[in-house]
Structures are given as C-alpha cells and as structure tokens.
C-alpha positions in Angstrom: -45.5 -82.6 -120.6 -42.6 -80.4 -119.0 -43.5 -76.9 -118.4 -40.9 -74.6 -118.7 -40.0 -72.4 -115.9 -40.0 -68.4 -116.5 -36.5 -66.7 -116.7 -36.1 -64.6 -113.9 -34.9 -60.7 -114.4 -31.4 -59.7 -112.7 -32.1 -58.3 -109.0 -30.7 -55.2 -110.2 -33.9 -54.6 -112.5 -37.0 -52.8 -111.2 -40.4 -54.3 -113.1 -42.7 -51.5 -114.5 -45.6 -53.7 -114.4 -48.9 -52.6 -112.5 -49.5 -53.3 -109.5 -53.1 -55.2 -109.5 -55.7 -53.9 -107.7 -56.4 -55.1 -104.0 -60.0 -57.0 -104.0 -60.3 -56.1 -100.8 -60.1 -52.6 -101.4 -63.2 -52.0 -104.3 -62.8 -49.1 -105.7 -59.7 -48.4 -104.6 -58.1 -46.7 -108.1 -60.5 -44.4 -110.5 -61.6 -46.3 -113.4 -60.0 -44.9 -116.9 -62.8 -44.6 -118.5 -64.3 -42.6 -116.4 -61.4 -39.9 -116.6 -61.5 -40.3 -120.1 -65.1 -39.1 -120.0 -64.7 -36.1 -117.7 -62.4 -35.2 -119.6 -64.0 -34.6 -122.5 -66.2 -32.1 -119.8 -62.8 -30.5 -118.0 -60.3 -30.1 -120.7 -57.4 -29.0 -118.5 -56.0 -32.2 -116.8 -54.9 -29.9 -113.8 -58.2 -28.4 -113.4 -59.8 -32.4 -113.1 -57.3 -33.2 -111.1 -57.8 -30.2 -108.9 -62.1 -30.9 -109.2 -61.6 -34.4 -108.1 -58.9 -33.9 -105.6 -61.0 -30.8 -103.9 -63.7 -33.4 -104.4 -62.8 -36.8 -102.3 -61.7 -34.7 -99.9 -65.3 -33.4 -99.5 -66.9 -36.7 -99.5 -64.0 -38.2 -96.9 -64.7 -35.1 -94.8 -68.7 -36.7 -94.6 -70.2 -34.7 -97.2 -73.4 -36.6 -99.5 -72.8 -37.5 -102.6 -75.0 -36.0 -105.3 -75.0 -39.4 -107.3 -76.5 -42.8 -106.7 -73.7 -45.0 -105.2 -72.6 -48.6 -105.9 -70.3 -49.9 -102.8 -68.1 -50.9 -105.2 -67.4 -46.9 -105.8 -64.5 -45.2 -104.5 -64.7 -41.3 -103.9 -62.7 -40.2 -106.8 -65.4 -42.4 -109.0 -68.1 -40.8 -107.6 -66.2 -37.7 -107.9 -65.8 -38.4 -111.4 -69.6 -39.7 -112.0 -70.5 -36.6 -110.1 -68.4 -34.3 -113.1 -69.8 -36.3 -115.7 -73.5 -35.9 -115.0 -73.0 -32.3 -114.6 -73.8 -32.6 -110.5 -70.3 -30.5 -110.2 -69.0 -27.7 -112.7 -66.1 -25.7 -113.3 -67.0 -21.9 -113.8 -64.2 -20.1 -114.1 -63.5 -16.8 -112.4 -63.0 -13.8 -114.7 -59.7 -12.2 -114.0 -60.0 -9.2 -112.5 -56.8 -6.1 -113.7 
C-alpha cells in the first residue's frame, strides 16, 4: 500500500489552525466550557474577562483559592470554577450624578 504524501500550502500562507496545548503546561488555556458557564452567571464578556483577569492576578500574587484545586487547574480555571460556584460575584456599583 502507497500512502499518499499531504500537499503542502505555499510559504506565503499563514495556517489558522490551533496551536495544541503544551502537556507540559496543564492547565495552561481556560477550558470552554467553563467560560460558557460563567457566562451564563456574568453576562457582559468584558466584565468576565475583567473578573477573571483581576482574578489570576490575585492567585499569581499568592492569594488562596476559595475552591478545591486539581494540579491539573490553571488560575483562570480556578478563577472561573471560583465564578461559577458563586465563591466571587459581581455587584455592580450604583452610579452616582
């Protein structure tokens, strides 16, 4: 049996594949489903992203997590986990005239 060789693209074309995770970096991307979850709790994606961001940086800084871990979590899963369970919550600030 002959295999056939794949065609190669030009050089001048970029691939938009994705890159594939690094195993030796667990938890290294947030998991989808787990945005897709929180949110459902934070409806403005710029408010999650603001929560999670503000987040990591908390737990990379040393703070605790408020969630049991799994090593295989990376801080914007645990932030996320953390949103989820209702450990963190957005409460909006009523503006002020």
């Amino acid at each position: 049996m002959s295999e056939k060789a794949q065609p190669q693209p030009p050089e001048n074309v970029v691939s938009f594949e994705q890159a594939k995770p690094n195993p030796l970096l667990p938890g290294s991307t947030m998991k989808s489903d787990l945005v897709e979850q929180a949110s459902e709790i934070v409806s403005d994606p710029l408010v999650l992203i603001n929560l999670v961001s503000q987040r990591v940086r908390q737990l990379n800084s040393g703070r605790s997590p408020l969630i049991p871990t799994r090593p295989s979590m990376g801080a914007a899963d645990i932030a996320l986990t953390e949103i989820i369970e209702g450990k963190i919550k957005y409460v909006e600030k009523p503006m002020s005239i």
